[in-house]
mmCIF entry with sequence, helices, sheets and N, C-alpha, C, O atoms, coordinates in Angstrom:
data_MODEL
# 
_entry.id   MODEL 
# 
_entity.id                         1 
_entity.type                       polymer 
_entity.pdbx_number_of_molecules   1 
# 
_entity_poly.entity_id                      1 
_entity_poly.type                           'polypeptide(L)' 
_entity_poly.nstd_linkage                   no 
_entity_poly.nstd_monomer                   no 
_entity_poly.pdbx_seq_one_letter_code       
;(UNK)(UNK)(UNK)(UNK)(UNK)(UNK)(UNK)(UNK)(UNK)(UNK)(UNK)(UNK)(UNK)(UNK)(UNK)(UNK)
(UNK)(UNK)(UNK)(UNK)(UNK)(UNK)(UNK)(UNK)(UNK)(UNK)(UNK)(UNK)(UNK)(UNK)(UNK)(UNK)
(UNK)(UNK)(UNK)(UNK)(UNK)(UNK)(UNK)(UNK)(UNK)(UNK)(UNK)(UNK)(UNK)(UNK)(UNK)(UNK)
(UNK)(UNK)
;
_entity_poly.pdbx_seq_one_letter_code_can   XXXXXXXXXXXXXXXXXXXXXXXXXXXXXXXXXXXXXXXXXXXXXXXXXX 
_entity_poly.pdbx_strand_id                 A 
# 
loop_
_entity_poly_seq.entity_id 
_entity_poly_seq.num 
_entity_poly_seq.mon_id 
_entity_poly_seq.hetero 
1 1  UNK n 
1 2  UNK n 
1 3  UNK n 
1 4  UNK n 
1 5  UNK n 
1 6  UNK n 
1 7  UNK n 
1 8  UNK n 
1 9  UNK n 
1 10 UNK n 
1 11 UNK n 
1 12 UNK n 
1 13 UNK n 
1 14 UNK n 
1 15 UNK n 
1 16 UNK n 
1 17 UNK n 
1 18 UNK n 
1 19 UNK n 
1 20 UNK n 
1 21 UNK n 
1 22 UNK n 
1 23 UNK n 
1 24 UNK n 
1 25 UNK n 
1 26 UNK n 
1 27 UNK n 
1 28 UNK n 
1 29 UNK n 
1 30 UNK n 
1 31 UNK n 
1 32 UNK n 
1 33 UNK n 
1 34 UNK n 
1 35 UNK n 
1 36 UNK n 
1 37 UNK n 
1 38 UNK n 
1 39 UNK n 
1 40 UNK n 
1 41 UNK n 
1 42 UNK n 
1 43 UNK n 
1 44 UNK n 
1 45 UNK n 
1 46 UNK n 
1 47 UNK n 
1 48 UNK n 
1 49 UNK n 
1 50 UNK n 
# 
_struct_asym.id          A 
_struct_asym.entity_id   1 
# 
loop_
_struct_conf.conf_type_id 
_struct_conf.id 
_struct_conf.pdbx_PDB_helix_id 
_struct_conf.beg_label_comp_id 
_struct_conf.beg_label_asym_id 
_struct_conf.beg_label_seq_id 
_struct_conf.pdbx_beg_PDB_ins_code 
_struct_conf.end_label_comp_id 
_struct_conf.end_label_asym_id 
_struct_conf.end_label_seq_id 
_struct_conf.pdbx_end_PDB_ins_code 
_struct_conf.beg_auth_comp_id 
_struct_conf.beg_auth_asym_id 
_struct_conf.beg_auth_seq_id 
_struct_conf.end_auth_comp_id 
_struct_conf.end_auth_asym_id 
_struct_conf.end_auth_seq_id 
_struct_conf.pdbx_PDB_helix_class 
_struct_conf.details 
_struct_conf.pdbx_PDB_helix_length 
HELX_P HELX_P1 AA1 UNK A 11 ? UNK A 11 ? UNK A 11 UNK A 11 1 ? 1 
HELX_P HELX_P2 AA2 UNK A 12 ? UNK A 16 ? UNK A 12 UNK A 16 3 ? 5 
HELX_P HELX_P3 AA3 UNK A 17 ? UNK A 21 ? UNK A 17 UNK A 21 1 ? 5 
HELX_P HELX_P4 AA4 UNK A 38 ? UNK A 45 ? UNK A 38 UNK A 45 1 ? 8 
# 
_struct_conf_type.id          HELX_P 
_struct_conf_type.criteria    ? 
_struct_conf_type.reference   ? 
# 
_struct_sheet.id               AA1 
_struct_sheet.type             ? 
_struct_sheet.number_strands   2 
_struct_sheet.details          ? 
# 
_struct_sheet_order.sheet_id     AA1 
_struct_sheet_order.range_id_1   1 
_struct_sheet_order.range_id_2   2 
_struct_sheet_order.offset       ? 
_struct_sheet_order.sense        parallel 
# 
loop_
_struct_sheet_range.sheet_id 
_struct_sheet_range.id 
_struct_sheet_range.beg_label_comp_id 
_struct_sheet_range.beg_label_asym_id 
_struct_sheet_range.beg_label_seq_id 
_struct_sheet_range.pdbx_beg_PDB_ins_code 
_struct_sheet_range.end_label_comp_id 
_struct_sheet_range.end_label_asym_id 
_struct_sheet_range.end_label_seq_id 
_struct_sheet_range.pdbx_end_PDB_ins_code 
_struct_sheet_range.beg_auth_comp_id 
_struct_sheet_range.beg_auth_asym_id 
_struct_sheet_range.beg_auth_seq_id 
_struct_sheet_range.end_auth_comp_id 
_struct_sheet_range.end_auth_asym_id 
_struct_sheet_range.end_auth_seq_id 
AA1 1 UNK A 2  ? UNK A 5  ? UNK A 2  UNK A 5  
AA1 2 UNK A 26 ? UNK A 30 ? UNK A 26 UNK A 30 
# 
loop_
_atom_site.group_PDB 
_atom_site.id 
_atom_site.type_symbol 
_atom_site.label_atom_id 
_atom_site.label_alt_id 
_atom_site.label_comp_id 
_atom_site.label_asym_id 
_atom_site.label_entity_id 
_atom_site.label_seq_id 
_atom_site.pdbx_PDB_ins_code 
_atom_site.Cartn_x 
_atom_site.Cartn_y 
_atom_site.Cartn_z 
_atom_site.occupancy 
_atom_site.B_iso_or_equiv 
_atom_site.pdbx_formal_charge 
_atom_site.auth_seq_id 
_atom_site.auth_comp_id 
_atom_site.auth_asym_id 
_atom_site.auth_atom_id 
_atom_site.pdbx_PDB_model_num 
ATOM 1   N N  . UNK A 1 1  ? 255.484 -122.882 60.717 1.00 0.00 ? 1  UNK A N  1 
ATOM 2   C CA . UNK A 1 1  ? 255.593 -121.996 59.573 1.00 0.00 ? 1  UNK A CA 1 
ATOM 3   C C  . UNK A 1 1  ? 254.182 -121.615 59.128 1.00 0.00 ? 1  UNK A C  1 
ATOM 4   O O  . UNK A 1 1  ? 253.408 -122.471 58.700 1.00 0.00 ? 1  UNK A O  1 
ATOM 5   N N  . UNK A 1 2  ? 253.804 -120.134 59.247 1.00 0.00 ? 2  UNK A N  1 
ATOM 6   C CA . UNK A 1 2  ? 252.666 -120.244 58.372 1.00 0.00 ? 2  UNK A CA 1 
ATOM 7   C C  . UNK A 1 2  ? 252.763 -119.618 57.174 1.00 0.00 ? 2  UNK A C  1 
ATOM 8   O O  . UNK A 1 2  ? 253.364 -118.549 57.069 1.00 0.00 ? 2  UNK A O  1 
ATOM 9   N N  . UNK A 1 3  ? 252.163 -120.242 56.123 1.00 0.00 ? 3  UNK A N  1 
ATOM 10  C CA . UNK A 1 3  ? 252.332 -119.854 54.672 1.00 0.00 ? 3  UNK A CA 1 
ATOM 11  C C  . UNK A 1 3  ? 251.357 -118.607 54.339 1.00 0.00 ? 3  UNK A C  1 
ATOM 12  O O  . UNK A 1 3  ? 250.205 -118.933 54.628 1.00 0.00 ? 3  UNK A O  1 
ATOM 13  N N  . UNK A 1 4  ? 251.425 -117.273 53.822 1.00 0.00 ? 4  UNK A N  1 
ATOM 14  C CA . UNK A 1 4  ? 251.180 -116.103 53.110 1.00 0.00 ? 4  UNK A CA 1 
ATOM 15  C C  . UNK A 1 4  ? 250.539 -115.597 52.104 1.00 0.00 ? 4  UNK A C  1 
ATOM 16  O O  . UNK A 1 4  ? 251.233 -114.912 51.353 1.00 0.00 ? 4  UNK A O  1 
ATOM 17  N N  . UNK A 1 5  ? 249.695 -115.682 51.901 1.00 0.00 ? 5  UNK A N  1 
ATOM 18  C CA . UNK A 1 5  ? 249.235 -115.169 50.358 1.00 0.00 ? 5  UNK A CA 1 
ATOM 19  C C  . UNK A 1 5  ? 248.982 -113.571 50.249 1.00 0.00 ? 5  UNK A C  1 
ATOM 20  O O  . UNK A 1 5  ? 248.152 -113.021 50.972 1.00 0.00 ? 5  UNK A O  1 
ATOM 21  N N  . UNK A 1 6  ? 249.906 -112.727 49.110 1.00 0.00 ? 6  UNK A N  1 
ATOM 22  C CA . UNK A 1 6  ? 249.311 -111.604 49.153 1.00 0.00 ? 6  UNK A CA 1 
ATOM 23  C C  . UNK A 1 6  ? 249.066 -111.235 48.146 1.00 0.00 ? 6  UNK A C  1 
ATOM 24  O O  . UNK A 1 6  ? 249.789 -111.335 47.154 1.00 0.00 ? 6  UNK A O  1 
ATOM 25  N N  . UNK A 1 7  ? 247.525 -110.516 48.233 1.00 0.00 ? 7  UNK A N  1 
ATOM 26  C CA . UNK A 1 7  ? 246.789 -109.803 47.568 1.00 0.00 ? 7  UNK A CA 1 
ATOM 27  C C  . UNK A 1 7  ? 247.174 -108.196 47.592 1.00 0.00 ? 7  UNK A C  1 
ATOM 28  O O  . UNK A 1 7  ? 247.344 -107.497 48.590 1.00 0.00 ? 7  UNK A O  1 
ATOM 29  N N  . UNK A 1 8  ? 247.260 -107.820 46.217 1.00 0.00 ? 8  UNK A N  1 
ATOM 30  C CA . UNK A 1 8  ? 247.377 -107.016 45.694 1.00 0.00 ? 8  UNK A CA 1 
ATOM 31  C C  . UNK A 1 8  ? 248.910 -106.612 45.848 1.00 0.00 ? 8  UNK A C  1 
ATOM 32  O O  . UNK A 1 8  ? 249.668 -106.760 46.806 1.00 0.00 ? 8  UNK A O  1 
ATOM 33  N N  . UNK A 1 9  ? 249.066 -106.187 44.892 1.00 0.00 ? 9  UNK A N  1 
ATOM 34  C CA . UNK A 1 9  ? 251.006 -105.884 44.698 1.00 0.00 ? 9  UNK A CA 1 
ATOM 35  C C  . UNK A 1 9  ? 251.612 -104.557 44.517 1.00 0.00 ? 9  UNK A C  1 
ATOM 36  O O  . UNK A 1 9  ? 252.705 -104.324 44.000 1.00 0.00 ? 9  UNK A O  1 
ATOM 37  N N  . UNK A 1 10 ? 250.630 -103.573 45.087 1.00 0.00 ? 10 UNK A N  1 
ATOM 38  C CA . UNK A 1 10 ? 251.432 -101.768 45.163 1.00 0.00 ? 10 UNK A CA 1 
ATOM 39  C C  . UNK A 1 10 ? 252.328 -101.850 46.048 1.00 0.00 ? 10 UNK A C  1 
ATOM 40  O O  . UNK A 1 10 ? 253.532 -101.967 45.818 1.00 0.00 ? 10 UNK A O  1 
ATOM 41  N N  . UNK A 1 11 ? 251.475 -101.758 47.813 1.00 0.00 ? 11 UNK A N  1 
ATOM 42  C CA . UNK A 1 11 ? 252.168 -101.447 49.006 1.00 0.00 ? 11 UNK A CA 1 
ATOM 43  C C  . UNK A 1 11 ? 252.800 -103.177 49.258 1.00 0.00 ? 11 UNK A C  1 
ATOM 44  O O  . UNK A 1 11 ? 253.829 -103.600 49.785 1.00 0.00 ? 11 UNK A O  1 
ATOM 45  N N  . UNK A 1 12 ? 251.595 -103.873 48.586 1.00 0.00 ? 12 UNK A N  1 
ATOM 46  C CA . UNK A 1 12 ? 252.341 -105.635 49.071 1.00 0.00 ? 12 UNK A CA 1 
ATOM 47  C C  . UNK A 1 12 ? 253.521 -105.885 48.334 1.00 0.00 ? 12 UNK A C  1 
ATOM 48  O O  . UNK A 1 12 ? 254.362 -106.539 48.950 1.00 0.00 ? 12 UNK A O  1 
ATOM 49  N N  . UNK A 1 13 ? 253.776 -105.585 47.325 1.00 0.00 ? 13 UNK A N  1 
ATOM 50  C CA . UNK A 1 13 ? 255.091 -105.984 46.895 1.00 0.00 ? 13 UNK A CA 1 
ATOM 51  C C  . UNK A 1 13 ? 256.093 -105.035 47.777 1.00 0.00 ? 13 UNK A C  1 
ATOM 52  O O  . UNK A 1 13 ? 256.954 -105.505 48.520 1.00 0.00 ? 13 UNK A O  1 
ATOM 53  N N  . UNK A 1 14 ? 255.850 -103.552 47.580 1.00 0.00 ? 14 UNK A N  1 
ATOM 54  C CA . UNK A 1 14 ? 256.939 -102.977 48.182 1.00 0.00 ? 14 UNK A CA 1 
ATOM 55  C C  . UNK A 1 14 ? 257.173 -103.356 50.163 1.00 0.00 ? 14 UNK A C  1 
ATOM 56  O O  . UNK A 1 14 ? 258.148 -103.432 50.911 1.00 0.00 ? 14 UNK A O  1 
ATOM 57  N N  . UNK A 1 15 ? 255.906 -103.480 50.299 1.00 0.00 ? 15 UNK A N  1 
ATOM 58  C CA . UNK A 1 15 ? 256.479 -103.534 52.322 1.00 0.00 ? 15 UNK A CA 1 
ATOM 59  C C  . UNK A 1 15 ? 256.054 -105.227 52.311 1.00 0.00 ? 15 UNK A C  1 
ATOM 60  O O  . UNK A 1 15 ? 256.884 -106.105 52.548 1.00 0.00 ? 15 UNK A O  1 
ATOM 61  N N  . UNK A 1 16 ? 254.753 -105.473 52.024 1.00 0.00 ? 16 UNK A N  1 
ATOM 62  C CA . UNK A 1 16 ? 254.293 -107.086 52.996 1.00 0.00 ? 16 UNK A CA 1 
ATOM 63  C C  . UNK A 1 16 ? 255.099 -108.326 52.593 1.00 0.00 ? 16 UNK A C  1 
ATOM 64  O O  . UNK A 1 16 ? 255.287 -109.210 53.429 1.00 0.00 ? 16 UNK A O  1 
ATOM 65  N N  . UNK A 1 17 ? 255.768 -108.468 50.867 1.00 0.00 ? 17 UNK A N  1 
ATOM 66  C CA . UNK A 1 17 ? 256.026 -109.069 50.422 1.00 0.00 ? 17 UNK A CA 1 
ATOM 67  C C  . UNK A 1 17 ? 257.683 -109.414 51.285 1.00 0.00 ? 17 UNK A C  1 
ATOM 68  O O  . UNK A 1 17 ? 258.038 -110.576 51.483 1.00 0.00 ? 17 UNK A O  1 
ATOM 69  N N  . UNK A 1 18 ? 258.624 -108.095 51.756 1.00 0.00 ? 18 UNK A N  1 
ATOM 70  C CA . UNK A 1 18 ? 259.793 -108.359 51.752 1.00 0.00 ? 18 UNK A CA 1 
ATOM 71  C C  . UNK A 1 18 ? 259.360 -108.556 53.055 1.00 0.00 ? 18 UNK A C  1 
ATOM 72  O O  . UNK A 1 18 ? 259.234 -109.759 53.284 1.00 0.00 ? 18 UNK A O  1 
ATOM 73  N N  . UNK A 1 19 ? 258.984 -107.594 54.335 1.00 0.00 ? 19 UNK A N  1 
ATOM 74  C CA . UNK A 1 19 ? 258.475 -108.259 55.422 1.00 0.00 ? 19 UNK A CA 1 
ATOM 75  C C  . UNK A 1 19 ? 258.211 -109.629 56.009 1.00 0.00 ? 19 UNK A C  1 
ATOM 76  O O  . UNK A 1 19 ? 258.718 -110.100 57.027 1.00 0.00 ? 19 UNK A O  1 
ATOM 77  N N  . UNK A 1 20 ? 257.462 -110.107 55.314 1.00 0.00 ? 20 UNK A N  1 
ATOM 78  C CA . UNK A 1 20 ? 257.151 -111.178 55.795 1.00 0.00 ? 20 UNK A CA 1 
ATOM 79  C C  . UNK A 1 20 ? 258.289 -112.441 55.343 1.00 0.00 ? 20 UNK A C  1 
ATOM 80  O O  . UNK A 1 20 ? 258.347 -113.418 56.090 1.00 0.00 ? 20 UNK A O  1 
ATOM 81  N N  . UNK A 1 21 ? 258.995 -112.404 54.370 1.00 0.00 ? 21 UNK A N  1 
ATOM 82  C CA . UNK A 1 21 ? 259.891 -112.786 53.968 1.00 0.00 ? 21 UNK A CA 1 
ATOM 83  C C  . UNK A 1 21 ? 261.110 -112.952 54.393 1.00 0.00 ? 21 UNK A C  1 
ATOM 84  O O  . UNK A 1 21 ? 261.976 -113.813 54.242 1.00 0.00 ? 21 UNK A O  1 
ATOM 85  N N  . UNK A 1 22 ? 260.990 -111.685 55.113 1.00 0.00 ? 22 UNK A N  1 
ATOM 86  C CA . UNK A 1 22 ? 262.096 -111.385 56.847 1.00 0.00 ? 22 UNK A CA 1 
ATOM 87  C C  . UNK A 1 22 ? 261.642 -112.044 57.608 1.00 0.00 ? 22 UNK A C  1 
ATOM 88  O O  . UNK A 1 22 ? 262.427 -112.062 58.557 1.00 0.00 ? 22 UNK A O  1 
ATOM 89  N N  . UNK A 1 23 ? 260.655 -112.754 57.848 1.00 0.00 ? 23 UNK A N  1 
ATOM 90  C CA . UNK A 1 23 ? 260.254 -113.156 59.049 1.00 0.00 ? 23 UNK A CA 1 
ATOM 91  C C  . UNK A 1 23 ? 260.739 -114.504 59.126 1.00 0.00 ? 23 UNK A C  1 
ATOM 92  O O  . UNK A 1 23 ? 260.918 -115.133 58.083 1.00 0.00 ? 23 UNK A O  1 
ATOM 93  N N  . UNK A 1 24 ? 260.999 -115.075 60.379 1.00 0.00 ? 24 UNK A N  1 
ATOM 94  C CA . UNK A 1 24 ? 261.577 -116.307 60.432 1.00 0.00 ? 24 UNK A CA 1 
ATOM 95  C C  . UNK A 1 24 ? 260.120 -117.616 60.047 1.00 0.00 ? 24 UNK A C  1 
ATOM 96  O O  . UNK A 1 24 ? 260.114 -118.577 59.277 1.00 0.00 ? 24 UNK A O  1 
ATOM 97  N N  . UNK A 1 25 ? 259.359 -117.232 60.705 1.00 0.00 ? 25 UNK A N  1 
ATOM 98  C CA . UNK A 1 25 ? 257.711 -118.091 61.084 1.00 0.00 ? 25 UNK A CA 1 
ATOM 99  C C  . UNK A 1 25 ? 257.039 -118.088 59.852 1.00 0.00 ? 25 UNK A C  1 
ATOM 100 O O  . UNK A 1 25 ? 256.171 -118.938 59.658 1.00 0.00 ? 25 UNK A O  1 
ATOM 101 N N  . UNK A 1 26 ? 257.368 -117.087 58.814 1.00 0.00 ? 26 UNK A N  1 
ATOM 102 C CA . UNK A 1 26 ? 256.542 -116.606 57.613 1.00 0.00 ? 26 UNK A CA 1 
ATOM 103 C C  . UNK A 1 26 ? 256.863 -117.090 56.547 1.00 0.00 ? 26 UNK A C  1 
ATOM 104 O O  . UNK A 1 26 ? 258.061 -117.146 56.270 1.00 0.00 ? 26 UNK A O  1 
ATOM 105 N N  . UNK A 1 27 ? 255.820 -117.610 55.584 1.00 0.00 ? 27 UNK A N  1 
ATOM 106 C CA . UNK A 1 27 ? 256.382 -117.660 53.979 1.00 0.00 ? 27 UNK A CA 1 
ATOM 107 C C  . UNK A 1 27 ? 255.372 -117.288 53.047 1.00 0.00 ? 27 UNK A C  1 
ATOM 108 O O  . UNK A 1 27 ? 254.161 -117.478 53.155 1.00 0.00 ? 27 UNK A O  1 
ATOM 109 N N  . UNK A 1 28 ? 256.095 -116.649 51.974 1.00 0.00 ? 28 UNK A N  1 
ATOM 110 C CA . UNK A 1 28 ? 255.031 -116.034 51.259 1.00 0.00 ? 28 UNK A CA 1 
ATOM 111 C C  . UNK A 1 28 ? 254.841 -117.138 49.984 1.00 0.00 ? 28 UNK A C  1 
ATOM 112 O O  . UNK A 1 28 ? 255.825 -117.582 49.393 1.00 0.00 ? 28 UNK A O  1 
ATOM 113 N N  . UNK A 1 29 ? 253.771 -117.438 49.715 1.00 0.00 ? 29 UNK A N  1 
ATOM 114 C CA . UNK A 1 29 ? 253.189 -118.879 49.209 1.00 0.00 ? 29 UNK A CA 1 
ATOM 115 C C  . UNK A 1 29 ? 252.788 -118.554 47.818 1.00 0.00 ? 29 UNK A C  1 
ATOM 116 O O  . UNK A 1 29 ? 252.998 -119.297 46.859 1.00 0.00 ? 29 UNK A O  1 
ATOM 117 N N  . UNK A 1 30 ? 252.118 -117.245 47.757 1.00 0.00 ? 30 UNK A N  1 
ATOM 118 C CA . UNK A 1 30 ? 251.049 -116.864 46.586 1.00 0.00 ? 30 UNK A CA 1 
ATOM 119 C C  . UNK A 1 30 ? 250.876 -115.157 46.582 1.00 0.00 ? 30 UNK A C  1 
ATOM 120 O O  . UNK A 1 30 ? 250.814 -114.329 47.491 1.00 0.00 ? 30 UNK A O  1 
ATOM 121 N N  . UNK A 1 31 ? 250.835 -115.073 45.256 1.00 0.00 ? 31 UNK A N  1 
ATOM 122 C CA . UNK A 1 31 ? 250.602 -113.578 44.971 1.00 0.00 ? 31 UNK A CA 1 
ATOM 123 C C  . UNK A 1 31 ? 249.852 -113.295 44.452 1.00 0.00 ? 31 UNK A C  1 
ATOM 124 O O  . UNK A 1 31 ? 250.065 -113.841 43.369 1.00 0.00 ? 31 UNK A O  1 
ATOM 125 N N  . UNK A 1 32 ? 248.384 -112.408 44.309 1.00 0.00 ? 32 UNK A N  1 
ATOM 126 C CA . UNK A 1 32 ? 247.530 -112.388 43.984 1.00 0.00 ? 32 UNK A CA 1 
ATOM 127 C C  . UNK A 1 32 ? 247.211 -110.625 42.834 1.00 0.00 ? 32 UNK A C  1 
ATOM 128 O O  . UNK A 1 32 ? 246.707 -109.589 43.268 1.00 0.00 ? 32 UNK A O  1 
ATOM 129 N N  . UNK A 1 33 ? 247.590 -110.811 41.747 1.00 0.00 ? 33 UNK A N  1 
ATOM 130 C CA . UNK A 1 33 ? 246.868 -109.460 40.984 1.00 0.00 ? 33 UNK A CA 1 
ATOM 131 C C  . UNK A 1 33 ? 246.016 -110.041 39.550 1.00 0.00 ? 33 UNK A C  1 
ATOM 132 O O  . UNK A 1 33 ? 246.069 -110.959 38.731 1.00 0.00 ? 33 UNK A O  1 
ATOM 133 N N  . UNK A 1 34 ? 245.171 -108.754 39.900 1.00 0.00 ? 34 UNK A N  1 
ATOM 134 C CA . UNK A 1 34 ? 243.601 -108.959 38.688 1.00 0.00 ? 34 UNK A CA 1 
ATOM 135 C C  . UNK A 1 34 ? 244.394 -109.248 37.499 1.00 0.00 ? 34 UNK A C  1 
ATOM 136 O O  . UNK A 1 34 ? 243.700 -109.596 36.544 1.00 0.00 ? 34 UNK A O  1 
ATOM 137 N N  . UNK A 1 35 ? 245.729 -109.200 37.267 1.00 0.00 ? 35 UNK A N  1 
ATOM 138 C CA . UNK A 1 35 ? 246.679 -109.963 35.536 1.00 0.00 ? 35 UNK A CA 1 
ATOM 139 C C  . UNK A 1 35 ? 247.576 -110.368 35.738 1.00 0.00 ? 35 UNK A C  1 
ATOM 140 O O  . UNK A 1 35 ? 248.633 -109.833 36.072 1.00 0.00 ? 35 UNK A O  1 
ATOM 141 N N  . UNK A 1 36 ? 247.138 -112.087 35.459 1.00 0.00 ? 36 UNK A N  1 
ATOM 142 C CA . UNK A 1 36 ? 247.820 -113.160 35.851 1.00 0.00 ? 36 UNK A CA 1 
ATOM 143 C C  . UNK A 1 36 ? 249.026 -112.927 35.052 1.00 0.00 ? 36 UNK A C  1 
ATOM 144 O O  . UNK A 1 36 ? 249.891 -113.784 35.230 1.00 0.00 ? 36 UNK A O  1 
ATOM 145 N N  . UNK A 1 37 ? 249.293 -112.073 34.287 1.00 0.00 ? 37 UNK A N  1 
ATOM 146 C CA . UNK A 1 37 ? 251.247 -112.499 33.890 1.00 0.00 ? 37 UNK A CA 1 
ATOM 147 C C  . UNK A 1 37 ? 251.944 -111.321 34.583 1.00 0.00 ? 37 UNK A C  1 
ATOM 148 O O  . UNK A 1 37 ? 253.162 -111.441 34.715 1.00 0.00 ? 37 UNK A O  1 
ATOM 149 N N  . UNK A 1 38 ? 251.257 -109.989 35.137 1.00 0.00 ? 38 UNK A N  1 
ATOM 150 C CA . UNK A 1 38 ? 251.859 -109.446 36.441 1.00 0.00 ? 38 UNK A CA 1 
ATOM 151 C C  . UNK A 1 38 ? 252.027 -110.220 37.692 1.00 0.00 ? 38 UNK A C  1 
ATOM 152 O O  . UNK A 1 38 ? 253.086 -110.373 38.301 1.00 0.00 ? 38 UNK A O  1 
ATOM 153 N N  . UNK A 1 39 ? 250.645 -110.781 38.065 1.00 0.00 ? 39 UNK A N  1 
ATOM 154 C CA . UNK A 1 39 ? 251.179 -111.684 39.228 1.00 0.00 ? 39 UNK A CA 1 
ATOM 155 C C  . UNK A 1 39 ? 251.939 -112.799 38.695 1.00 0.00 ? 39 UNK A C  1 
ATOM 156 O O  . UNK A 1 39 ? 251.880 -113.519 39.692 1.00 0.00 ? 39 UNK A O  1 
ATOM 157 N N  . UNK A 1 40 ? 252.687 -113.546 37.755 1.00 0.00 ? 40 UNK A N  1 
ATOM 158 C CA . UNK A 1 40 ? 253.660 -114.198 37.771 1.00 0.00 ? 40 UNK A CA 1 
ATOM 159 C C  . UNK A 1 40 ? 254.673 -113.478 37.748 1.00 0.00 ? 40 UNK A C  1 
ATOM 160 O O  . UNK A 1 40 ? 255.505 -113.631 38.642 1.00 0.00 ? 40 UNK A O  1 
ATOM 161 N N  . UNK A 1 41 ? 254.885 -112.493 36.716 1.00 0.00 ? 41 UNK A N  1 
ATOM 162 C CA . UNK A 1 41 ? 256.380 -111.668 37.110 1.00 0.00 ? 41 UNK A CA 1 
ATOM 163 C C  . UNK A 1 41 ? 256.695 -111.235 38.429 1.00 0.00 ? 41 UNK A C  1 
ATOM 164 O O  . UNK A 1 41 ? 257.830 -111.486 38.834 1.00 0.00 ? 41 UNK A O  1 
ATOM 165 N N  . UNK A 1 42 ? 255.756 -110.518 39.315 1.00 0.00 ? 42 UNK A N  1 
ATOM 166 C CA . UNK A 1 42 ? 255.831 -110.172 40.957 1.00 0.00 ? 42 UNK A CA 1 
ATOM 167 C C  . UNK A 1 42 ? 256.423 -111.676 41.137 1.00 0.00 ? 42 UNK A C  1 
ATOM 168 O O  . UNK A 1 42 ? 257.648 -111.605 41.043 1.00 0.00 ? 42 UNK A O  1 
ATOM 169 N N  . UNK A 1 43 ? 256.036 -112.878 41.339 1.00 0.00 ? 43 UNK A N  1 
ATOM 170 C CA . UNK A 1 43 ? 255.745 -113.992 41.521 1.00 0.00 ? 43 UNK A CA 1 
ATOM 171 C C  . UNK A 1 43 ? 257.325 -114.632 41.911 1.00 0.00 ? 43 UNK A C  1 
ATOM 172 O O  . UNK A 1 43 ? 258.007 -114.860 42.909 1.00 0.00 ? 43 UNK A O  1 
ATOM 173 N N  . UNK A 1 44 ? 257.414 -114.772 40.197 1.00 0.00 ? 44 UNK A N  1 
ATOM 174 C CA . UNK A 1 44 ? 259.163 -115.143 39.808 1.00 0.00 ? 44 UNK A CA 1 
ATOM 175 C C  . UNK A 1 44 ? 260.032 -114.157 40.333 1.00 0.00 ? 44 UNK A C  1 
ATOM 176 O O  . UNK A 1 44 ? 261.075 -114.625 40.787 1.00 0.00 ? 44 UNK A O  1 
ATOM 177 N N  . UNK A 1 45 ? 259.889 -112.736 40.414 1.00 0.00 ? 45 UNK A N  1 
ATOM 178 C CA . UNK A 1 45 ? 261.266 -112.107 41.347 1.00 0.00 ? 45 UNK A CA 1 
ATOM 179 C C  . UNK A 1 45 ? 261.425 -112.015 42.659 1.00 0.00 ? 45 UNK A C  1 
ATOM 180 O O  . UNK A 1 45 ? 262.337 -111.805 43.459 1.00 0.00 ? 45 UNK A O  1 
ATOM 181 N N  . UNK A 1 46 ? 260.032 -112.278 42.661 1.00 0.00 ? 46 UNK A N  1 
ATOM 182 C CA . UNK A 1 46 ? 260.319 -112.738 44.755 1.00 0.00 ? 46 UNK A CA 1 
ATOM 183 C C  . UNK A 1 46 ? 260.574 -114.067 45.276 1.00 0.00 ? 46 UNK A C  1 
ATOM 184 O O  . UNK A 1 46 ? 260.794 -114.446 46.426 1.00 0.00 ? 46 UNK A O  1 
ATOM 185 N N  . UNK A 1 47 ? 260.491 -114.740 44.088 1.00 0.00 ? 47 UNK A N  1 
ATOM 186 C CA . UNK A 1 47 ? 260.826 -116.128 44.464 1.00 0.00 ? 47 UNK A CA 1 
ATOM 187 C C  . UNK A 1 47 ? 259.429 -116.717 45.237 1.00 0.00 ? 47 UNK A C  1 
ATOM 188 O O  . UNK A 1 47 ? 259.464 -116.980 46.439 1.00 0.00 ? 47 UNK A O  1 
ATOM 189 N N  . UNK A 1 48 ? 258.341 -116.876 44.520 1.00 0.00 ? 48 UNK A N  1 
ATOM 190 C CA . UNK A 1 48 ? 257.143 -116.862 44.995 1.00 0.00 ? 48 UNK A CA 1 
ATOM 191 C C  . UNK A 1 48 ? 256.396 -118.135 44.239 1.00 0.00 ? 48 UNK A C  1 
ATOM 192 O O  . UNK A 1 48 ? 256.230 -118.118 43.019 1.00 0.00 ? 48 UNK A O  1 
ATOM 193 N N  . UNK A 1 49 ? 256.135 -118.795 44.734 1.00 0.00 ? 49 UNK A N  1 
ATOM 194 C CA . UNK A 1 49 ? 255.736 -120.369 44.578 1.00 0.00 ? 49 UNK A CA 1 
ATOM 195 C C  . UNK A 1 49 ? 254.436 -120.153 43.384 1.00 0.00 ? 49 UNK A C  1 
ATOM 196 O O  . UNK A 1 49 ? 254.640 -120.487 42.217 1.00 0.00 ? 49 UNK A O  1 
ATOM 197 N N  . UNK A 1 50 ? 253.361 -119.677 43.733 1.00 0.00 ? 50 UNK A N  1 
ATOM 198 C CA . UNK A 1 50 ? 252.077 -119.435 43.279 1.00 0.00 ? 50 UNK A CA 1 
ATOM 199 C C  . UNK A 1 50 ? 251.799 -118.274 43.312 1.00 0.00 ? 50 UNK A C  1 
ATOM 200 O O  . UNK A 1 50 ? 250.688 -117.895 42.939 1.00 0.00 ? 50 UNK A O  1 
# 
């Protein structure tokens, strides 16, 4: 399994986030935006650890 971190949340939330999430090998670990209570909301609806 390798674990994911993505930075920045325009095109990453809409394509890398569900992508990789599809992936069997993949997990998305951490989400990264410049305001930390956007990157927790991205965070909490993707079901996103960190």
């Amino acid at each position: 399994m390798i674990g994911i971190a993505i930075a920045g949340t325009g095109f990453g939330q809409k394509v890398h986030i569900p992508g990789f999430q599809a992936h069997p090998q993949t997990e998305v670990v951490a989400v990264y935006h410049r305001d930390i209570n956007k990157a927790k909301a991205i965070a909490e609806a993707h079901n996103i650890p960190h």
